[in-house]
C-alpha positions as CSV (number, residue, x, y, z in Angstrom):
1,X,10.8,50.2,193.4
2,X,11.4,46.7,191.4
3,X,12.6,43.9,193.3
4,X,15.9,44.1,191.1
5,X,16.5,47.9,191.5
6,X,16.0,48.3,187.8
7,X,13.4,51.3,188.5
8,X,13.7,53.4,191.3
9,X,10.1,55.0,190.9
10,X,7.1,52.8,190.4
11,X,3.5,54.3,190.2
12,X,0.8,51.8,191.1
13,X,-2.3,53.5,189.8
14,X,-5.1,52.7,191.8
15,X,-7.5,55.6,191.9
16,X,-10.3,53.7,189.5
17,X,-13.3,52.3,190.7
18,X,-12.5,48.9,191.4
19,X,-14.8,47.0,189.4
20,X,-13.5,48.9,186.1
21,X,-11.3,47.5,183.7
22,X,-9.2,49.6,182.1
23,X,-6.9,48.4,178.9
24,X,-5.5,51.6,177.3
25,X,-3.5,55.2,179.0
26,X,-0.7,57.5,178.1
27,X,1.1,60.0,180.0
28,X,0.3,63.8,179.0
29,X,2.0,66.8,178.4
30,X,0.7,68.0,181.5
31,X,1.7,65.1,183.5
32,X,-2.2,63.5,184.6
33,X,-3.1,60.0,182.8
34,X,-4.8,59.2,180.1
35,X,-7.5,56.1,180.4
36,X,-9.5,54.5,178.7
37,X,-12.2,52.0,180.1
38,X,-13.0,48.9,178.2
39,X,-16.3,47.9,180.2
40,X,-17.5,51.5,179.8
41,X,-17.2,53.8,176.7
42,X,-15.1,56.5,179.1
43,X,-12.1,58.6,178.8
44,X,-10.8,59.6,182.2
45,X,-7.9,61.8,183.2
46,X,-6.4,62.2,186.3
47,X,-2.9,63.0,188.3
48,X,-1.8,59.0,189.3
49,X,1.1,60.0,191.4
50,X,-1.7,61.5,193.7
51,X,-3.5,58.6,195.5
52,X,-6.4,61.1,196.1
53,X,-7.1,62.3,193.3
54,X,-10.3,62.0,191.5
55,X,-10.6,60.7,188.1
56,X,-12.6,63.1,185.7
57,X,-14.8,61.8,182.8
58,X,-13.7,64.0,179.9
59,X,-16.1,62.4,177.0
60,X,-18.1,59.5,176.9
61,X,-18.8,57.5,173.4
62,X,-22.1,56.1,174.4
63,X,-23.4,56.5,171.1
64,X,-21.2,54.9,169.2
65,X,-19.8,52.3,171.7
66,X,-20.4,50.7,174.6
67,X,-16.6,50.4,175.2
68,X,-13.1,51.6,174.6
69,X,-10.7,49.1,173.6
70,X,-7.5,51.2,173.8
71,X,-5.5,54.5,172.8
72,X,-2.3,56.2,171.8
73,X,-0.9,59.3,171.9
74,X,0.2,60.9,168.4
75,X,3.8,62.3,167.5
76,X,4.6,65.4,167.3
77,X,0.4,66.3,168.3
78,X,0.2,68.2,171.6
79,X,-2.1,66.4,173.7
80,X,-4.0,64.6,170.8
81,X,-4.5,61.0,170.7
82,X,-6.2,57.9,168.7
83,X,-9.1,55.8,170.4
84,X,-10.0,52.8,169.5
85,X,-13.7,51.8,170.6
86,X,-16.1,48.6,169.3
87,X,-19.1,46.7,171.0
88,X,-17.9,44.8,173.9
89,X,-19.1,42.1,175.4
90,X,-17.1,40.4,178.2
91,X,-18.7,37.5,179.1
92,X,-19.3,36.2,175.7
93,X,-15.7,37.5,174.5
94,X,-17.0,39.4,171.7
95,X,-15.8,42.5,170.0
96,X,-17.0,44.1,166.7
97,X,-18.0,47.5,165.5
98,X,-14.6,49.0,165.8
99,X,-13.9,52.5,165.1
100,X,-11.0,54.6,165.5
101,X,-11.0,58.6,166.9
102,X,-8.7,61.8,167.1
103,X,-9.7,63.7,170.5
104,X,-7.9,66.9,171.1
105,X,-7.5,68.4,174.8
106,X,-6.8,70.9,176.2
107,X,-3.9,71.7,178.5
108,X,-5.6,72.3,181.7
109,X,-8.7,70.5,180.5
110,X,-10.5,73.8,180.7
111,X,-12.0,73.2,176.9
112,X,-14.5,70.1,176.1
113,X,-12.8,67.3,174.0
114,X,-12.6,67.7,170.0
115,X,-13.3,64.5,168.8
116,X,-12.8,63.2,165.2
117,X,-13.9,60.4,163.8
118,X,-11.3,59.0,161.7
119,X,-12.8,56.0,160.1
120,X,-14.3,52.5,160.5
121,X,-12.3,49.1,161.0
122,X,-14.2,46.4,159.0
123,X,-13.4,43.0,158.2
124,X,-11.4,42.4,160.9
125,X,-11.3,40.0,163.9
126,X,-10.4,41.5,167.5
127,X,-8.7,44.8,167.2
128,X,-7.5,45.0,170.7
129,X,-4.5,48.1,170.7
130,X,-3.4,50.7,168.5
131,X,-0.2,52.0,168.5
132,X,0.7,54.8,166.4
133,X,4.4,54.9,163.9
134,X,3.9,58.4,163.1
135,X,1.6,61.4,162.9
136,X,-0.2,59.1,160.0
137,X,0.3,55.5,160.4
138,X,-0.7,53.4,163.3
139,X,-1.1,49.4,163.8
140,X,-3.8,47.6,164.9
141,X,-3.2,44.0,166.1
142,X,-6.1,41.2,165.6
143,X,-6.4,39.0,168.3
144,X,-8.8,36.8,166.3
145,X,-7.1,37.0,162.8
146,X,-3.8,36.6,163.9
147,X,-2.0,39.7,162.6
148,X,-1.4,42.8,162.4
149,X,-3.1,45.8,160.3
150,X,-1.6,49.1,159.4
151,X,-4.2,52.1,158.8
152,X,-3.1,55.3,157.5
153,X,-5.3,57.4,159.7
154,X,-5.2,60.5,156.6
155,X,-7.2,58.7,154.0
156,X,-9.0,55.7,156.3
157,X,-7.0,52.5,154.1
158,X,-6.7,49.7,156.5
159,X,-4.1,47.2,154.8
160,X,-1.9,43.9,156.4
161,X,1.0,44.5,157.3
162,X,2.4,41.1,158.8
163,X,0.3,37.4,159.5
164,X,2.7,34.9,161.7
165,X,1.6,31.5,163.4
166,X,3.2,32.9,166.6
167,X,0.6,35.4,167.1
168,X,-2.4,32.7,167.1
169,X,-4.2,31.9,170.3
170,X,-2.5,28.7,172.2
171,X,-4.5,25.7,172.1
172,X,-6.3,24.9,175.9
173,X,-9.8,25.4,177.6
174,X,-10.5,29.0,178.1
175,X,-7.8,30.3,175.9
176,X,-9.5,33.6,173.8
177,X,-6.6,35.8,173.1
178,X,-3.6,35.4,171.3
179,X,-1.8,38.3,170.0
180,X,-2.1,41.3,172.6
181,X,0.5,44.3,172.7
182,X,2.6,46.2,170.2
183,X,5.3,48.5,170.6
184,X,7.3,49.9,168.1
185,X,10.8,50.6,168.1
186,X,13.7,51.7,165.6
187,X,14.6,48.4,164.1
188,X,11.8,46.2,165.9
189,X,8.0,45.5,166.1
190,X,7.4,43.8,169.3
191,X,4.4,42.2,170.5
192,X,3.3,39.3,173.2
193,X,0.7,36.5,172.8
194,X,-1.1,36.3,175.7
195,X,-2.2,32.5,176.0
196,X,0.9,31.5,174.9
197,X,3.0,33.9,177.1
198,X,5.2,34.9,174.6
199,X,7.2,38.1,174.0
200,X,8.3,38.3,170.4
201,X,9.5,40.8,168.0
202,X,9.7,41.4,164.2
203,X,12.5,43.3,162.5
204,X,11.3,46.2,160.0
205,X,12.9,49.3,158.3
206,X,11.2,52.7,157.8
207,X,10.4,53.5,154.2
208,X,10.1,56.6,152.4
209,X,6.2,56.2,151.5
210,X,4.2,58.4,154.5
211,X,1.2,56.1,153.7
212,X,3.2,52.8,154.7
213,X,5.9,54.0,156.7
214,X,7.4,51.0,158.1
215,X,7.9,47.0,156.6
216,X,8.6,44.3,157.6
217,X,12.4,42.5,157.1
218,X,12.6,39.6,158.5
219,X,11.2,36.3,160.6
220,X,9.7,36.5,163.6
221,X,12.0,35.8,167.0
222,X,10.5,34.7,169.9
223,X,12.5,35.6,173.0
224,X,11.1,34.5,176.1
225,X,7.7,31.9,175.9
226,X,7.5,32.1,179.9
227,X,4.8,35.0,180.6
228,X,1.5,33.0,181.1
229,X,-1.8,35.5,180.8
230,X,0.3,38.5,179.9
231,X,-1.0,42.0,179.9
232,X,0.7,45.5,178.8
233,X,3.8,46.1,177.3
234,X,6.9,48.9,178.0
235,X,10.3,48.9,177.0
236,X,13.2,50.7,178.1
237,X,14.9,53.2,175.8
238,X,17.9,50.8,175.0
239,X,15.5,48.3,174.3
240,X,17.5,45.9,176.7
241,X,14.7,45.6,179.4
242,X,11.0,44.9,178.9
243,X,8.3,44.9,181.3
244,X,4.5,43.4,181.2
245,X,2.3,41.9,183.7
246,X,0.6,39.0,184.6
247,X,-3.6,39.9,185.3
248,X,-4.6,36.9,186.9
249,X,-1.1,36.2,188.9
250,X,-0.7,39.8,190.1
251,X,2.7,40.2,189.4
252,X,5.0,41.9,186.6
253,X,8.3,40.9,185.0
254,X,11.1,42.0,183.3
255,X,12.4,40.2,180.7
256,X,16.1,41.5,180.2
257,X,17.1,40.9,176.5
258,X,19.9,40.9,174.4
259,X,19.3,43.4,171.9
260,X,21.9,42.0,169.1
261,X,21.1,38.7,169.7
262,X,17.5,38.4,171.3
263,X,18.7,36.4,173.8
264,X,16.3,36.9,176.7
265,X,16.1,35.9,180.3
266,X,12.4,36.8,182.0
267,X,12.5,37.4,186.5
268,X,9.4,38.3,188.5
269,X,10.3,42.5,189.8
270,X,6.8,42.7,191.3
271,X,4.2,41.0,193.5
272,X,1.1,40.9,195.0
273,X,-0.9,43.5,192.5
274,X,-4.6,43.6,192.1
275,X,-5.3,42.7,188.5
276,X,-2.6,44.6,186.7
277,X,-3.3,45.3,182.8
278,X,-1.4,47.8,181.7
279,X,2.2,49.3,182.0
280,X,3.7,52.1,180.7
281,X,7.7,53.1,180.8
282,X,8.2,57.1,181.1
283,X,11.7,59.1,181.7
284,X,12.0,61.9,184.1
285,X,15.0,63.9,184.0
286,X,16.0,60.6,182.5
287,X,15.1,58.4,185.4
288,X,13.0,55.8,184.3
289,X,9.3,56.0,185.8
290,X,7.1,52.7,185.8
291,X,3.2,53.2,186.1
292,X,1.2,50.3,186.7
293,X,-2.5,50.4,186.1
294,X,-4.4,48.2,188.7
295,X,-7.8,47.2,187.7
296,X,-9.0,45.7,191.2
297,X,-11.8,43.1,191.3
298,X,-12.3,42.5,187.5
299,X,-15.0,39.3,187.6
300,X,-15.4,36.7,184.9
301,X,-16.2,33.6,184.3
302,X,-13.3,32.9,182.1
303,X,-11.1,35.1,184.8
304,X,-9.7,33.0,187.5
305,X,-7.8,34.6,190.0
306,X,-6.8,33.8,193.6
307,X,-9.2,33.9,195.8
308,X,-7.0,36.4,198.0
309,X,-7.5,39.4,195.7
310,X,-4.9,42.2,197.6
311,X,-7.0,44.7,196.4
312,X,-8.8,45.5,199.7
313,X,-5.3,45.7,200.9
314,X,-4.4,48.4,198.5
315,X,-7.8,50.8,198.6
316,X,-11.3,50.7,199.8
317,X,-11.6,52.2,196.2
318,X,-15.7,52.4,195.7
319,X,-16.5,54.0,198.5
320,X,-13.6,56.3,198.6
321,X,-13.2,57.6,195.1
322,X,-16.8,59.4,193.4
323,X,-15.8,59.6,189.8
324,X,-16.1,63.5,188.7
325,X,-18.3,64.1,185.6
326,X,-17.2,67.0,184.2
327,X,-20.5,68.4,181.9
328,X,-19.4,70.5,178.9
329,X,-20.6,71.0,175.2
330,X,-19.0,68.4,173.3
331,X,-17.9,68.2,169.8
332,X,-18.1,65.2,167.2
333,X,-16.8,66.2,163.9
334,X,-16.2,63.5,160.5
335,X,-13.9,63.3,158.1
Protein backbone atom coordinates (compact mmCIF):
# COMPACT_ATOMS: atom_id res chain seq x y z
CA UNK A 1 0.00 0.00 0.00
CA UNK A 2 0.96 3.97 -0.09
CA UNK A 3 2.70 5.33 2.82
CA UNK A 4 -0.53 7.59 3.36
CA UNK A 5 -3.13 4.65 3.06
CA UNK A 6 -4.53 6.47 0.08
CA UNK A 7 -4.46 2.94 -1.93
CA UNK A 8 -4.76 -0.12 -0.39
CA UNK A 9 -3.54 -2.27 -3.45
CA UNK A 10 -0.39 -1.32 -5.27
CA UNK A 11 1.03 -3.48 -8.18
CA UNK A 12 4.70 -3.12 -8.73
CA UNK A 13 5.18 -4.59 -12.22
CA UNK A 14 8.33 -6.08 -12.44
CA UNK A 15 8.21 -9.11 -14.72
CA UNK A 16 10.25 -7.14 -17.78
CA UNK A 17 13.62 -7.86 -18.55
CA UNK A 18 15.48 -5.50 -16.65
CA UNK A 19 17.39 -3.71 -19.09
CA UNK A 20 14.05 -2.65 -21.03
CA UNK A 21 12.45 0.50 -20.81
CA UNK A 22 9.07 0.61 -21.14
CA UNK A 23 7.02 4.10 -21.50
CA UNK A 24 3.38 3.22 -22.48
CA UNK A 25 0.52 0.17 -20.87
CA UNK A 26 -3.14 -0.07 -20.32
CA UNK A 27 -5.18 -2.45 -18.37
CA UNK A 28 -7.37 -4.94 -20.59
CA UNK A 29 -10.59 -6.20 -20.64
CA UNK A 30 -9.25 -9.32 -19.68
CA UNK A 31 -7.34 -8.05 -16.86
CA UNK A 32 -3.31 -8.81 -18.34
CA UNK A 33 -1.18 -5.46 -19.26
CA UNK A 34 -0.67 -3.84 -22.08
CA UNK A 35 3.23 -2.66 -22.85
CA UNK A 36 4.85 -1.13 -24.96
CA UNK A 37 8.76 -0.99 -25.15
CA UNK A 38 10.48 2.11 -26.21
CA UNK A 39 14.07 0.65 -26.74
CA UNK A 40 12.50 -2.15 -28.82
CA UNK A 41 9.64 -1.91 -31.31
CA UNK A 42 7.52 -4.63 -28.98
CA UNK A 43 4.08 -4.98 -27.72
CA UNK A 44 3.96 -7.34 -24.70
CA UNK A 45 1.05 -8.57 -22.61
CA UNK A 46 1.07 -10.27 -19.56
CA UNK A 47 -0.95 -10.85 -16.01
CA UNK A 48 1.18 -8.13 -13.58
CA UNK A 49 -0.51 -9.14 -10.44
CA UNK A 50 1.38 -12.61 -11.16
CA UNK A 51 5.13 -12.16 -10.32
CA UNK A 52 5.74 -15.24 -12.54
CA UNK A 53 4.27 -14.66 -15.24
CA UNK A 54 5.88 -14.44 -18.50
CA UNK A 55 5.54 -11.57 -20.80
CA UNK A 56 4.37 -12.63 -24.41
CA UNK A 57 5.49 -10.70 -27.58
CA UNK A 58 2.19 -10.20 -29.42
CA UNK A 59 3.62 -8.07 -32.60
CA UNK A 60 6.70 -6.52 -33.32
CA UNK A 61 7.05 -3.22 -35.67
CA UNK A 62 10.47 -3.86 -36.74
CA UNK A 63 9.74 -2.67 -40.11
CA UNK A 64 8.55 0.43 -39.51
CA UNK A 65 10.26 1.32 -36.14
CA UNK A 66 12.76 0.55 -34.14
CA UNK A 67 10.68 1.66 -31.06
CA UNK A 68 7.39 2.26 -29.50
CA UNK A 69 6.93 5.56 -27.87
CA UNK A 70 3.55 4.86 -26.11
CA UNK A 71 -0.27 3.71 -26.36
CA UNK A 72 -3.76 4.09 -25.36
CA UNK A 73 -6.62 2.20 -25.16
CA UNK A 74 -9.76 3.46 -27.28
CA UNK A 75 -13.43 4.19 -25.85
CA UNK A 76 -15.98 2.21 -26.29
CA UNK A 77 -13.37 -0.32 -28.64
CA UNK A 78 -13.06 -3.76 -27.00
CA UNK A 79 -9.54 -4.43 -26.58
CA UNK A 80 -8.34 -2.03 -29.40
CA UNK A 81 -5.81 0.51 -28.82
CA UNK A 82 -3.61 3.42 -30.58
CA UNK A 83 0.41 3.04 -30.83
CA UNK A 84 2.51 5.44 -31.29
CA UNK A 85 6.08 4.29 -32.70
CA UNK A 86 9.11 6.59 -34.38
CA UNK A 87 12.97 6.02 -34.75
CA UNK A 88 14.58 6.13 -31.39
CA UNK A 89 17.67 6.82 -30.45
CA UNK A 90 18.50 7.05 -26.73
CA UNK A 91 21.79 8.19 -26.41
CA UNK A 92 21.55 10.94 -28.83
CA UNK A 93 17.89 11.86 -27.53
CA UNK A 94 16.39 11.68 -30.91
CA UNK A 95 13.01 10.84 -32.13
CA UNK A 96 11.45 11.24 -35.57
CA UNK A 97 9.47 9.08 -37.97
CA UNK A 98 6.42 8.96 -35.87
CA UNK A 99 3.51 6.99 -36.87
CA UNK A 100 0.39 6.14 -35.19
CA UNK A 101 -1.55 2.39 -35.29
CA UNK A 102 -4.99 0.68 -34.35
CA UNK A 103 -4.08 -3.06 -33.18
CA UNK A 104 -7.09 -5.22 -32.36
CA UNK A 105 -6.76 -8.31 -29.94
CA UNK A 106 -8.23 -10.84 -29.18
CA UNK A 107 -9.74 -11.77 -25.80
CA UNK A 108 -7.66 -14.69 -24.85
CA UNK A 109 -5.00 -13.69 -27.38
CA UNK A 110 -5.78 -16.81 -29.28
CA UNK A 111 -5.90 -14.63 -32.80
CA UNK A 112 -2.64 -12.71 -34.17
CA UNK A 113 -2.89 -8.85 -33.75
CA UNK A 114 -4.91 -6.65 -36.50
CA UNK A 115 -2.94 -3.85 -37.02
CA UNK A 116 -3.88 -0.54 -38.81
CA UNK A 117 -2.04 1.96 -39.80
CA UNK A 118 -3.75 5.08 -39.18
CA UNK A 119 -1.42 7.73 -40.50
CA UNK A 120 1.86 9.59 -40.25
CA UNK A 121 2.90 12.43 -37.74
CA UNK A 122 4.97 14.97 -39.69
CA UNK A 123 6.33 18.19 -38.82
CA UNK A 124 6.47 17.70 -35.45
CA UNK A 125 9.03 17.77 -32.67
CA UNK A 126 8.99 14.86 -29.96
CA UNK A 127 5.73 13.09 -29.86
CA UNK A 128 6.17 11.34 -26.67
CA UNK A 129 2.25 9.99 -25.49
CA UNK A 130 -0.99 9.79 -26.99
CA UNK A 131 -3.94 9.78 -25.18
CA UNK A 132 -7.15 9.28 -26.76
CA UNK A 133 -10.65 11.90 -26.03
CA UNK A 134 -12.90 9.66 -27.79
CA UNK A 135 -13.30 6.81 -30.27
CA UNK A 136 -11.85 9.65 -32.97
CA UNK A 137 -9.79 12.22 -31.40
CA UNK A 138 -6.57 11.77 -29.52
CA UNK A 139 -3.71 14.24 -28.36
CA UNK A 140 -0.28 13.99 -28.96
CA UNK A 141 2.14 16.15 -26.74
CA UNK A 142 5.55 17.54 -28.35
CA UNK A 143 8.26 17.44 -26.05
CA UNK A 144 10.45 19.51 -28.45
CA UNK A 145 7.72 21.99 -29.89
CA UNK A 146 6.19 22.70 -26.82
CA UNK A 147 2.55 21.75 -27.29
CA UNK A 148 0.14 19.78 -27.82
CA UNK A 149 -1.48 18.35 -31.16
CA UNK A 150 -4.86 16.89 -31.70
CA UNK A 151 -5.25 14.19 -34.58
CA UNK A 152 -8.55 12.98 -35.65
CA UNK A 153 -7.52 9.34 -36.08
CA UNK A 154 -10.76 9.01 -39.05
CA UNK A 155 -9.34 11.24 -41.69
CA UNK A 156 -5.40 11.43 -40.49
CA UNK A 157 -5.63 15.76 -39.83
CA UNK A 158 -3.10 16.47 -37.23
CA UNK A 159 -3.95 20.23 -36.04
CA UNK A 160 -2.66 22.41 -32.58
CA UNK A 161 -4.64 22.38 -30.24
CA UNK A 162 -2.75 24.46 -27.31
CA UNK A 163 1.16 26.09 -27.31
CA UNK A 164 2.04 27.38 -23.44
CA UNK A 165 5.56 28.54 -22.21
CA UNK A 166 4.99 26.14 -19.18
CA UNK A 167 5.29 23.13 -21.25
CA UNK A 168 9.00 24.19 -22.57
CA UNK A 169 11.96 22.27 -21.36
CA UNK A 170 13.66 24.01 -18.09
CA UNK A 171 16.83 25.64 -18.64
CA UNK A 172 20.04 23.39 -17.07
CA UNK A 173 22.74 20.86 -18.30
CA UNK A 174 21.16 17.74 -19.37
CA UNK A 175 17.71 18.90 -19.48
CA UNK A 176 15.91 17.16 -22.88
CA UNK A 177 12.33 16.96 -22.01
CA UNK A 178 9.83 19.27 -21.18
CA UNK A 179 6.30 18.54 -21.61
CA UNK A 180 5.68 14.69 -20.77
CA UNK A 181 2.10 13.21 -19.83
CA UNK A 182 -1.50 14.00 -20.58
CA UNK A 183 -4.51 12.99 -19.11
CA UNK A 184 -7.85 14.09 -19.91
CA UNK A 185 -10.58 14.73 -17.76
CA UNK A 186 -14.23 16.33 -17.79
CA UNK A 187 -13.37 19.93 -17.40
CA UNK A 188 -9.40 19.62 -17.44
CA UNK A 189 -6.29 18.73 -19.69
CA UNK A 190 -3.57 17.88 -17.36
CA UNK A 191 -0.08 17.40 -18.16
CA UNK A 192 3.56 17.54 -16.18
CA UNK A 193 6.92 18.99 -17.56
CA UNK A 194 9.42 16.85 -16.62
CA UNK A 195 12.62 19.10 -16.18
CA UNK A 196 10.74 21.50 -14.64
CA UNK A 197 8.74 19.12 -12.28
CA UNK A 198 5.60 20.57 -12.87
CA UNK A 199 2.02 19.21 -12.77
CA UNK A 200 -0.30 21.56 -14.54
CA UNK A 201 -3.59 21.50 -16.11
CA UNK A 202 -5.67 23.45 -18.75
CA UNK A 203 -9.38 24.00 -18.55
CA UNK A 204 -11.43 22.85 -21.85
CA UNK A 205 -15.14 22.13 -22.74
CA UNK A 206 -16.34 19.44 -25.15
CA UNK A 207 -17.81 20.71 -28.43
CA UNK A 208 -20.26 19.37 -30.71
CA UNK A 209 -17.79 18.90 -33.77
CA UNK A 210 -16.60 14.87 -33.66
CA UNK A 211 -13.45 16.03 -35.63
CA UNK A 212 -12.32 18.51 -32.67
CA UNK A 213 -14.08 17.33 -29.81
CA UNK A 214 -12.62 19.25 -26.99
CA UNK A 215 -11.05 23.27 -26.70
CA UNK A 216 -9.46 24.83 -24.80
CA UNK A 217 -11.03 27.72 -22.14
CA UNK A 218 -8.78 29.10 -20.24
CA UNK A 219 -4.96 29.82 -18.90
CA UNK A 220 -2.84 27.42 -17.93
CA UNK A 221 -2.57 26.65 -13.79
CA UNK A 222 0.29 25.24 -12.52
CA UNK A 223 -0.33 23.36 -9.26
CA UNK A 224 2.58 21.97 -7.79
CA UNK A 225 6.34 22.83 -9.48
CA UNK A 226 8.05 20.24 -6.91
CA UNK A 227 8.26 16.85 -9.01
CA UNK A 228 11.88 16.94 -10.32
CA UNK A 229 12.47 14.21 -13.39
CA UNK A 230 8.78 13.18 -13.42
CA UNK A 231 7.45 10.13 -15.13
CA UNK A 232 3.70 8.78 -15.71
CA UNK A 233 0.62 10.27 -14.85
CA UNK A 234 -2.91 8.81 -13.01
CA UNK A 235 -5.60 10.53 -11.45
CA UNK A 236 -8.19 9.56 -9.18
CA UNK A 237 -11.82 9.61 -10.30
CA UNK A 238 -12.60 12.78 -8.19
CA UNK A 239 -9.74 14.28 -9.61
CA UNK A 240 -8.55 15.28 -6.03
CA UNK A 241 -5.38 12.98 -5.94
CA UNK A 242 -2.74 12.56 -8.57
CA UNK A 243 0.09 10.27 -8.69
CA UNK A 244 3.42 10.16 -10.93
CA UNK A 245 6.87 9.10 -10.30
CA UNK A 246 10.23 10.17 -10.07
CA UNK A 247 12.65 7.70 -12.61
CA UNK A 248 15.89 8.64 -11.39
CA UNK A 249 14.83 9.04 -7.51
CA UNK A 250 12.80 5.88 -7.24
CA UNK A 251 10.02 7.04 -5.63
CA UNK A 252 6.27 8.20 -6.45
CA UNK A 253 4.03 10.99 -5.15
CA UNK A 254 0.76 12.12 -4.68
CA UNK A 255 -0.04 15.45 -5.15
CA UNK A 256 -3.46 15.98 -3.42
CA UNK A 257 -5.34 18.94 -5.11
CA UNK A 258 -8.03 21.10 -4.76
CA UNK A 259 -10.17 20.51 -7.50
CA UNK A 260 -12.15 24.08 -7.31
CA UNK A 261 -9.32 25.96 -6.59
CA UNK A 262 -6.10 24.00 -7.82
CA UNK A 263 -4.62 24.39 -4.68
CA UNK A 264 -2.23 21.52 -4.48
CA UNK A 265 0.03 20.00 -1.82
CA UNK A 266 2.65 17.11 -3.35
CA UNK A 267 4.03 14.06 -0.37
CA UNK A 268 6.33 11.20 -1.21
CA UNK A 269 3.73 7.66 -0.84
CA UNK A 270 6.45 5.43 -2.17
CA UNK A 271 10.23 4.58 -1.96
CA UNK A 272 12.90 2.71 -3.03
CA UNK A 273 11.58 1.60 -6.72
CA UNK A 274 13.82 0.61 -9.53
CA UNK A 275 13.45 3.16 -12.27
CA UNK A 276 9.72 3.75 -12.23
CA UNK A 277 8.11 5.27 -15.55
CA UNK A 278 4.87 4.69 -15.69
CA UNK A 279 1.62 4.57 -13.45
CA UNK A 280 -1.67 3.77 -14.06
CA UNK A 281 -4.92 4.34 -11.65
CA UNK A 282 -7.56 1.38 -12.07
CA UNK A 283 -10.94 0.73 -9.85
CA UNK A 284 -11.90 -2.74 -8.75
CA UNK A 285 -15.21 -3.09 -7.31
CA UNK A 286 -14.42 0.55 -6.83
CA UNK A 287 -11.28 0.17 -4.84
CA UNK A 288 -8.65 2.02 -6.35
CA UNK A 289 -5.76 -0.27 -7.80
CA UNK A 290 -2.25 1.50 -8.44
CA UNK A 291 0.15 -0.35 -10.96
CA UNK A 292 3.61 0.83 -11.16
CA UNK A 293 5.76 -0.17 -14.08
CA UNK A 294 9.46 -0.71 -12.95
CA UNK A 295 11.93 -0.50 -15.68
CA UNK A 296 15.08 -1.84 -13.59
CA UNK A 297 18.61 -0.89 -14.76
CA UNK A 298 17.77 1.65 -17.57
CA UNK A 299 21.64 3.04 -18.44
CA UNK A 300 22.42 6.42 -19.98
CA UNK A 301 24.65 8.80 -20.07
CA UNK A 302 22.29 11.51 -19.49
CA UNK A 303 20.46 9.03 -16.77
CA UNK A 304 21.95 9.43 -13.36
CA UNK A 305 20.70 7.37 -10.75
CA UNK A 306 22.02 6.17 -7.34
CA UNK A 307 24.47 4.03 -7.52
CA UNK A 308 22.36 1.63 -5.12
CA UNK A 309 19.87 0.60 -7.81
CA UNK A 310 17.14 -1.71 -5.55
CA UNK A 311 16.54 -3.60 -8.41
CA UNK A 312 18.56 -6.70 -7.57
CA UNK A 313 16.56 -6.41 -4.37
CA UNK A 314 13.34 -6.69 -6.17
CA UNK A 315 14.13 -9.66 -9.03
CA UNK A 316 17.02 -11.37 -10.52
CA UNK A 317 14.84 -10.51 -13.60
CA UNK A 318 17.20 -11.66 -16.67
CA UNK A 319 17.90 -14.71 -15.78
CA UNK A 320 14.54 -15.60 -14.35
CA UNK A 321 12.07 -14.33 -16.84
CA UNK A 322 12.60 -15.81 -20.92
CA UNK A 323 10.34 -13.51 -22.81
CA UNK A 324 7.73 -15.83 -24.75
CA UNK A 325 7.53 -15.11 -28.53
CA UNK A 326 4.38 -16.10 -29.59
CA UNK A 327 4.84 -16.82 -33.74
CA UNK A 328 1.53 -16.26 -35.60
CA UNK A 329 0.53 -14.81 -39.10
CA UNK A 330 0.33 -11.22 -38.71
CA UNK A 331 -1.77 -8.67 -40.35
CA UNK A 332 -0.78 -4.94 -41.52
CA UNK A 333 -3.68 -3.35 -43.23
CA UNK A 334 -3.67 0.84 -44.44
CA UNK A 335 -6.11 3.25 -44.52
Amino acid sequence: MLEDNSVQDVVLVTQLPSDSWFEGFALRPNGKILASRLDEPELYTFNAEDPDSTPELLYNFEKHANGLINLCPLPGCDDEYLILSGIVDLVNVTFEDFIVWRVSLSPDDSSPPKVTKVTDINDTGFCIGIIAVSDRVVVIPDSFQNCIWRLDVQTGKVSLLVADDTMKVAEGEGNFFGLNRVRVTDGFLWFTNTSAGTLCRIPIERVQDPSVEIRTTGPVQVLTDDIPHCDGLALSRDQTSVYTCSYMDGHVWKVSVDPSTGTAKTSVVMQNLASPTAVELAYVKNEPKLFIVCCGEIKMSWFIQDDENPWSEVANINSAVTVTVTTQVETVENI
